[in-house]
Residue frames as a rotation matrix with the C-alpha (Angstrom) as fourth column:
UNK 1
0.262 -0.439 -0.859 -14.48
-0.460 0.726 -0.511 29.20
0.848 0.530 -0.012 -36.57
UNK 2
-0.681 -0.419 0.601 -13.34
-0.707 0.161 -0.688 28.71
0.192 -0.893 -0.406 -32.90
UNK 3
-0.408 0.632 0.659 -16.63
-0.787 0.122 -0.605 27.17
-0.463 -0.765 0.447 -32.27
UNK 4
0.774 0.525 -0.354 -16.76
-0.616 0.755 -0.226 24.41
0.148 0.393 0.907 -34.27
UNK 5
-0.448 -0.789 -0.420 -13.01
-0.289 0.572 -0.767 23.44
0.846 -0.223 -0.485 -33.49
UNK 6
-0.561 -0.196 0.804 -14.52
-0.808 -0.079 -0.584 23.55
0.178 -0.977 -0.114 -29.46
UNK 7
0.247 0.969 0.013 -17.36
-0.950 0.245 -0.191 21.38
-0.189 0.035 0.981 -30.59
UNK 8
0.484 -0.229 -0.844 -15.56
-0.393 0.805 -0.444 18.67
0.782 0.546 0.300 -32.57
UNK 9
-0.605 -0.788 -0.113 -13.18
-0.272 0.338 -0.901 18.51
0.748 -0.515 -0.419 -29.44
UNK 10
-0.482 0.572 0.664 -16.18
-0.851 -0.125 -0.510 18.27
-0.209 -0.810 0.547 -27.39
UNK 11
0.491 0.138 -0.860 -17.39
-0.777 0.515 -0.362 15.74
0.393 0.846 0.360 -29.66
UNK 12
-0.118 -0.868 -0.482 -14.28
-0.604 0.448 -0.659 14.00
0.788 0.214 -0.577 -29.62
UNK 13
-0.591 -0.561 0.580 -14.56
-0.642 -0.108 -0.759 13.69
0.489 -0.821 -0.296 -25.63
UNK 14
0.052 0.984 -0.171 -17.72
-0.969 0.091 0.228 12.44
0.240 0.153 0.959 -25.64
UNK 15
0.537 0.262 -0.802 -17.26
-0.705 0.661 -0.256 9.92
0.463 0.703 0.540 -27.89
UNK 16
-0.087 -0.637 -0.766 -14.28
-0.230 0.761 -0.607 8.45
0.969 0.124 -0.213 -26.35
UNK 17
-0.802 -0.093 0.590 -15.64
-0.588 0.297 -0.752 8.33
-0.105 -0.950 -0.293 -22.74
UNK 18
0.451 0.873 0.186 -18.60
-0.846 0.485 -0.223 6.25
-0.285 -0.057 0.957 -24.10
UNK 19
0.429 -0.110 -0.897 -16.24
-0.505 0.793 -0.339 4.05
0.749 0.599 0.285 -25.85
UNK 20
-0.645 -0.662 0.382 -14.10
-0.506 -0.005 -0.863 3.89
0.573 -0.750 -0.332 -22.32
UNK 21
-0.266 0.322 0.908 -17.40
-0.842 0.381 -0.382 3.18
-0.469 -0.867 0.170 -20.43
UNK 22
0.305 0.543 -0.783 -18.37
-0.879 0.476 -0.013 0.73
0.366 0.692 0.622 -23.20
UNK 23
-0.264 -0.810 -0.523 -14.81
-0.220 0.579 -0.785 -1.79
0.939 -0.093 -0.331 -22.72
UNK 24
-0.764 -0.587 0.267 -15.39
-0.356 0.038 -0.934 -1.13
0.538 -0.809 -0.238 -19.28
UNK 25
0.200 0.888 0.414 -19.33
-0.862 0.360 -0.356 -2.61
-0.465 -0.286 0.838 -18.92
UNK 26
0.656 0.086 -0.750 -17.83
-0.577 0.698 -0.425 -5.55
0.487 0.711 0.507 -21.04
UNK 27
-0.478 -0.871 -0.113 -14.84
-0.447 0.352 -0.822 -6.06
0.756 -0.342 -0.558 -18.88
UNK 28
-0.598 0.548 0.584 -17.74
-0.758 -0.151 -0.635 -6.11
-0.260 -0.823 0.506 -15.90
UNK 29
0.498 0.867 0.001 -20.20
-0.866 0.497 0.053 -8.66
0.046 -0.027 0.999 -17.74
UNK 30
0.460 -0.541 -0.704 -17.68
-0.358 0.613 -0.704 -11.11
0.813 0.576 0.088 -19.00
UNK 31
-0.696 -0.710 0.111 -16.27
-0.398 0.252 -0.882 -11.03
0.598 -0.658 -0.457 -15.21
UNK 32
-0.191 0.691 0.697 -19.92
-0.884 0.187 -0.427 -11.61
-0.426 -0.698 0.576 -13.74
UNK 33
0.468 0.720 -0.512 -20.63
-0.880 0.435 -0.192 -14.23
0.085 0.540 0.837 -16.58
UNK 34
-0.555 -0.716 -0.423 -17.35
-0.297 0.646 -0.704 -16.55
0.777 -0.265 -0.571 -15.57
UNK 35
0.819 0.429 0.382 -18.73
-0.462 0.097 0.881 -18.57
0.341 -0.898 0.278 -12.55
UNK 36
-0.239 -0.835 0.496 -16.62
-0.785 -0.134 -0.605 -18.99
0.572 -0.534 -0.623 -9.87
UNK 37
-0.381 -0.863 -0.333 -15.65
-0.291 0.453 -0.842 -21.68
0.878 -0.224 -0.424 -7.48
UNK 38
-0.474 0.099 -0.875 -15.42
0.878 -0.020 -0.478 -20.76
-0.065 -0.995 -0.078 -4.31
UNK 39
0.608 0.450 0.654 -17.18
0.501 -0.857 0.123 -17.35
0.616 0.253 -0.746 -2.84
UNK 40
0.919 -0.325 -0.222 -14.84
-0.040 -0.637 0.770 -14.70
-0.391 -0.699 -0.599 -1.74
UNK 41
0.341 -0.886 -0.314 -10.95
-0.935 -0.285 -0.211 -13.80
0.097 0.365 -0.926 -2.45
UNK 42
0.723 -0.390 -0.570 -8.86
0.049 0.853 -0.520 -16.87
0.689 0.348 0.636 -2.84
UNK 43
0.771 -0.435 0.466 -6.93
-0.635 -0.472 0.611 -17.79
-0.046 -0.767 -0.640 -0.03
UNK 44
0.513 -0.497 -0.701 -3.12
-0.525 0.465 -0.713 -18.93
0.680 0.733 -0.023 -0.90
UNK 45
0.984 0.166 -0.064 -2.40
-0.077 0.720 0.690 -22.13
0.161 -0.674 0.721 1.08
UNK 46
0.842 -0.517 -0.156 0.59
0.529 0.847 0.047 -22.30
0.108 -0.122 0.987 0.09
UNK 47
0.452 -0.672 0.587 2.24
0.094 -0.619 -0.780 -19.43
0.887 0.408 -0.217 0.91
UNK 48
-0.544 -0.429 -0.721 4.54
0.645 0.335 -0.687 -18.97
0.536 -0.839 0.094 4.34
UNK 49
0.797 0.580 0.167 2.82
0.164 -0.476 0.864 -17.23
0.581 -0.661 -0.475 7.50
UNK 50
-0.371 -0.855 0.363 4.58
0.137 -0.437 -0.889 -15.38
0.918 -0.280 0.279 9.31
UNK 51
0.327 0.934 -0.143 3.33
0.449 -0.020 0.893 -14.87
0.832 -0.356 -0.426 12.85
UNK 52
-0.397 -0.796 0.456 3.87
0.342 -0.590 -0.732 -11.84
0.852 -0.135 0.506 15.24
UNK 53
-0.316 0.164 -0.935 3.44
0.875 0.431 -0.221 -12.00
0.367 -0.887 -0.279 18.76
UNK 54
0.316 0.058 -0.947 3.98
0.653 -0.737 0.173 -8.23
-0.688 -0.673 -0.271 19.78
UNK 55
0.382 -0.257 0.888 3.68
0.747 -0.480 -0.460 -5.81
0.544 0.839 0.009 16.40
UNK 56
0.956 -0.290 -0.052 5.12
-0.237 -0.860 0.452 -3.04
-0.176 -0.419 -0.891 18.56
UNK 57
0.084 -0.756 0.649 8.41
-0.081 0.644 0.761 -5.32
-0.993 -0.116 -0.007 18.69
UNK 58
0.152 -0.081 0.985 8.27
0.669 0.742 -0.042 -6.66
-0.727 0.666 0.166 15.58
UNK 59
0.754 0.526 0.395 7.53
0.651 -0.683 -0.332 -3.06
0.095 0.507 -0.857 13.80
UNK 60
0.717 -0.536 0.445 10.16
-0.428 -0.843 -0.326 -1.06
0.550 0.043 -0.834 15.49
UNK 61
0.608 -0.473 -0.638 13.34
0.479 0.859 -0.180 -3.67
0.633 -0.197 0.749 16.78
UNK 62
-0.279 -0.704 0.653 15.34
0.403 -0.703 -0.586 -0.65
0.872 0.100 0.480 17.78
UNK 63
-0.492 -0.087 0.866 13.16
-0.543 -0.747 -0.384 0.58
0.680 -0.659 0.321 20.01
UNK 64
0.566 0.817 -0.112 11.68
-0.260 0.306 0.916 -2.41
0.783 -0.489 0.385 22.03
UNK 65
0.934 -0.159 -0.319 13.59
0.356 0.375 0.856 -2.10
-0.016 -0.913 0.407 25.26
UNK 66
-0.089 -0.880 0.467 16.05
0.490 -0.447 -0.748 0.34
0.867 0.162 0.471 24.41
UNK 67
0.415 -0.103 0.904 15.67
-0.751 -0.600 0.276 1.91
0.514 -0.794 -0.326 28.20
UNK 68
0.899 0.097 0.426 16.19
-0.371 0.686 0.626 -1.32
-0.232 -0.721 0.653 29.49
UNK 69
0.455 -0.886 0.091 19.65
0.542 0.357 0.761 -2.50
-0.706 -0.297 0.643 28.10
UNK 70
-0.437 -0.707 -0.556 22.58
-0.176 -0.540 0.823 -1.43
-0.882 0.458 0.112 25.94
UNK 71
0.795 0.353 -0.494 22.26
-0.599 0.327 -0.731 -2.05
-0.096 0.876 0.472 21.95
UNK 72
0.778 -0.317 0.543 23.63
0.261 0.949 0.179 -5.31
-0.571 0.002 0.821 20.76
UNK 73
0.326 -0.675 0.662 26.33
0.755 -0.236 -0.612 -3.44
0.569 0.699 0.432 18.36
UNK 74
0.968 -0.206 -0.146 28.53
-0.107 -0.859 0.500 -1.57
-0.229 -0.468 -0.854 20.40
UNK 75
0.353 -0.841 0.411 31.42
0.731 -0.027 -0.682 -0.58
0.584 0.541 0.605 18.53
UNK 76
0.605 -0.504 -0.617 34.45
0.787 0.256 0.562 1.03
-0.125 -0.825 0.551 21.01
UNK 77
-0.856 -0.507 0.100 35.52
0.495 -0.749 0.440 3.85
-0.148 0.426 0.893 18.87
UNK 78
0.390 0.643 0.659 31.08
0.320 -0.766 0.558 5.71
0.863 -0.007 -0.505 19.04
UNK 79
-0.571 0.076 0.817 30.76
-0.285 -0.952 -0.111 8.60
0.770 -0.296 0.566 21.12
UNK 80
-0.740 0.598 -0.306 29.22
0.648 0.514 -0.563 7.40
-0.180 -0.615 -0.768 24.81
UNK 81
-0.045 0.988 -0.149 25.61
0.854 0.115 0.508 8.75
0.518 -0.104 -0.849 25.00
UNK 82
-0.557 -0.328 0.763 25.28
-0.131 -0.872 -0.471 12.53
0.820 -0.362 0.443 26.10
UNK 83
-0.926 0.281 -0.254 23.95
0.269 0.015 -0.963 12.80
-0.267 -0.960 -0.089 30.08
UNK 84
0.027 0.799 0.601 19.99
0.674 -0.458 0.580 13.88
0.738 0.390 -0.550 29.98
UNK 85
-0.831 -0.073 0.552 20.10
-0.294 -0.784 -0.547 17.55
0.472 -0.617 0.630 31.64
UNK 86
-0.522 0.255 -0.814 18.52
0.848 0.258 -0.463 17.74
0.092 -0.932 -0.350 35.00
UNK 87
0.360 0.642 0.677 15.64
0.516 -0.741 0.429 20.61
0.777 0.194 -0.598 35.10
UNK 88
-0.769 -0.545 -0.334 17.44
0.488 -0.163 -0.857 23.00
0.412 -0.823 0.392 37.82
């Protein structure tokens, strides 16, 4: 008896990945059969641009020139910065 339950369920699987690849060769023709426009991705004039000189800067704010001065929020009650030990 096992082996006809394994079958039907095999069956089963079958059946519904053909119906899966069916939808999905229809979703495919129906997108080739639409003709298009332009060729290539659409490109949205109208959205803002942003434009970034130095992504190193722009990526990590914190750390561009943090050897070079203080940070801009220094609050008077932190803890000062610990010395950097000196290899003896």
């Amino acid at each position: 008896m096992s082996d006809r339950k394994a079958t039907f369920a095999k069956r089963q699987r079958e059946s519904e990945l053909k119906e899966k690849a069916k939808i999905k060769e229809a979703r495919r023709q129906a997108r080739r059969d639409t003709p298009r426009a332009t060729k290539g991705p659409e490109i949205a004039w109208d959205e803002a641009v942003n434009i970034v000189t130095n992504p190193i800067d722009s990526a990590m704010p914190g750390l561009a020139g943090a050897n070079d001065a203080p940070p801009a929020d220094n609050d008077d009650d932190a803890t000062p910065p610990a010395p950097n030990p000196t290899p003896d």
